[in-house]
Each structure stands twice: as C-alpha cells, then as structure tokens.
C-alpha positions as CSV (number, residue, x, y, z in Angstrom):
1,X,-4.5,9.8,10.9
2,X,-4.6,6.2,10.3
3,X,-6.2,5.6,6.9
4,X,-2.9,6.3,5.0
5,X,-1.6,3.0,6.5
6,X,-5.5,1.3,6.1
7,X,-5.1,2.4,2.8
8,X,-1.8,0.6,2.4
9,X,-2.7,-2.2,4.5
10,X,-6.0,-3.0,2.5
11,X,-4.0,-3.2,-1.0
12,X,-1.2,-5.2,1.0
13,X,-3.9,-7.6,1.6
14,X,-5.3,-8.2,-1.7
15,X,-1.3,-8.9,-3.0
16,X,-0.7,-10.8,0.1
17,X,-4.1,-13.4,-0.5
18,X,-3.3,-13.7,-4.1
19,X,0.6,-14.9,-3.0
20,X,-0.1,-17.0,-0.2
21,X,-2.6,-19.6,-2.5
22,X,0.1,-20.8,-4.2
23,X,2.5,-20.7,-1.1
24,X,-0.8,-23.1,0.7
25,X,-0.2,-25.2,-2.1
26,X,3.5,-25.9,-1.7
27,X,3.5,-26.7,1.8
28,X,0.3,-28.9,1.5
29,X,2.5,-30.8,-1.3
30,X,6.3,-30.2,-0.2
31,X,7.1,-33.7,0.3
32,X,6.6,-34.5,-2.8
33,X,8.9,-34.3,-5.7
34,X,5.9,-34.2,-8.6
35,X,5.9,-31.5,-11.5
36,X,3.0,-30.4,-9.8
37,X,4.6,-29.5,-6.7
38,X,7.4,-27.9,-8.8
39,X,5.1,-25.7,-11.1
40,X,3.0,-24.4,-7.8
41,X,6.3,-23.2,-6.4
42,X,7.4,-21.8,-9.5
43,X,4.1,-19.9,-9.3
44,X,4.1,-19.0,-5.8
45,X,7.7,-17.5,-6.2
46,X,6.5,-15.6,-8.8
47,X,3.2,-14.3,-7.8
48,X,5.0,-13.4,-4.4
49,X,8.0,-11.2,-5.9
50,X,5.2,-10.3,-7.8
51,X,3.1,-9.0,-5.9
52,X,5.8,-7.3,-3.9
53,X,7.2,-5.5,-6.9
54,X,3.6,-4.2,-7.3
55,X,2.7,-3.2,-3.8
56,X,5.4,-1.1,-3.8
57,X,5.6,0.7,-7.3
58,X,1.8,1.7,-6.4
59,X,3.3,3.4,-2.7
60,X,6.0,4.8,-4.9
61,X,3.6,6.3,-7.5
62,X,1.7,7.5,-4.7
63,X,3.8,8.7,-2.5
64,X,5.3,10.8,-5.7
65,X,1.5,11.9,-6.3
66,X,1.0,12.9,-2.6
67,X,4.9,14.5,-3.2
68,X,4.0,17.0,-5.8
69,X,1.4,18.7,-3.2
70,X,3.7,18.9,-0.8
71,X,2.7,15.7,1.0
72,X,-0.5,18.3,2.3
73,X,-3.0,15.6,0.9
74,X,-6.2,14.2,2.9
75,X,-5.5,11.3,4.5
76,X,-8.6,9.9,3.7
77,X,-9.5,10.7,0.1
78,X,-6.2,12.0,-0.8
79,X,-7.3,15.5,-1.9
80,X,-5.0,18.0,-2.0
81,X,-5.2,20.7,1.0
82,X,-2.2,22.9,-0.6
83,X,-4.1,26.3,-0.6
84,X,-6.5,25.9,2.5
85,X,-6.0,27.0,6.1
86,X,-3.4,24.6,8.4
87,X,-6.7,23.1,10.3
88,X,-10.2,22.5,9.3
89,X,-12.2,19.9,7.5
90,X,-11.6,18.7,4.2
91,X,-14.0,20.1,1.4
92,X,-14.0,16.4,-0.3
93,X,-14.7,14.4,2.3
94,X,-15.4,16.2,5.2
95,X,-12.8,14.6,7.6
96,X,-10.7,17.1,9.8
97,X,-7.1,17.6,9.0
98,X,-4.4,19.4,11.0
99,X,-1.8,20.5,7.9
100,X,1.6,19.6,9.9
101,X,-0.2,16.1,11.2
102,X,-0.9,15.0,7.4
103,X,2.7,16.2,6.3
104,X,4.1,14.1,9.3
105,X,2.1,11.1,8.6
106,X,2.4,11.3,4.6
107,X,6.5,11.4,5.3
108,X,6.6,8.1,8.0
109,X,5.0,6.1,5.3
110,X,8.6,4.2,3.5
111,X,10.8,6.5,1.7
112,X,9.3,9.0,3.7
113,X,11.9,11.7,3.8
C-alpha cells in the first residue's frame, strides 16, 4: 500500500530539485551583497513557495479525484474499484487491493478525513 506516498514522494521530488538550485545558489553566494545574490534569492523564494503551492493543489485535485469514488481507487494506477468485490486484483493493473486497506490509506494521505 505504499505507492500512494511513492507517488507523492516522486512529484515532491521533481518540485523539491527544481527549488533547491536556486537555494544552492544563495548559500554558495550569501556573503555577498551583489544583485546577483539578490536576484537568485528572489528566485529561490519564489520557485520554493512555488513549488509548494503546486505540490499541494495537485494532492488536493487528487485527493478530490480519488474523493468522488469514494477514496476506493487503486493505489497503484488509480483506477476506480467502486463496483468490484472488497478483495481481489485490480483489472488495470493487476496489483491486489483489499477495499478497506485502500480507503484507509487514500484518507492518511493530508486532508485525509
């Protein structure tokens, strides 16, 4: 039941590498009172709130996705298991699912309810 948070954790990477160049960049130069030291914090700040704002608008949008199927969405390759039996394997992927272990999961993500 892990690849909800590998999923998470692989797009929290991608924002995280893209905001911590310009963070490098500061600290390499911090000493230094240039323009150029000024503008690469300026655009570290921004790419980090950035990136934060985006990171989590795409877990809200998918958590309101997974949401509308009664959180009973594949862990894996999120397709909805609303309709099939409580435990099997899913017909998209193939992985096993237990119904009440991917609701659980699904809802300990944040703003889980």
């Amino acid at each position: 039941m892990i690849a909800v948070r590998t999923y998470f954790q692989r797009i929290h990477r991608v924002y995280l590498a893209v905001a911590v160049v310009p963070c490098v960049l500061v600290l390499v130069g911090r000493n230094q009172r240039t323009p150029l030291a000024v503008v690469c914090f300026a655009i570290a700040a921004i790419c980090a709130w950035g990136m934060c704002a985006v990171y989590f608008f795409r877990l809200l949008v998918a958590r309101r996705r997974v949401a509308r199927f009664d959180f009973e969405v594949c862990l894996y390759c999120h397709y909805p298991l609303r309709g099939l039996p409580p435990d099997g394997r899913c017909p998209e992927c193939g992985q096993p699912y237990v119904k009440n272990d991917v609701v659980n999961e699904w809802k300990r993500l944040p703003g889980g309810e």
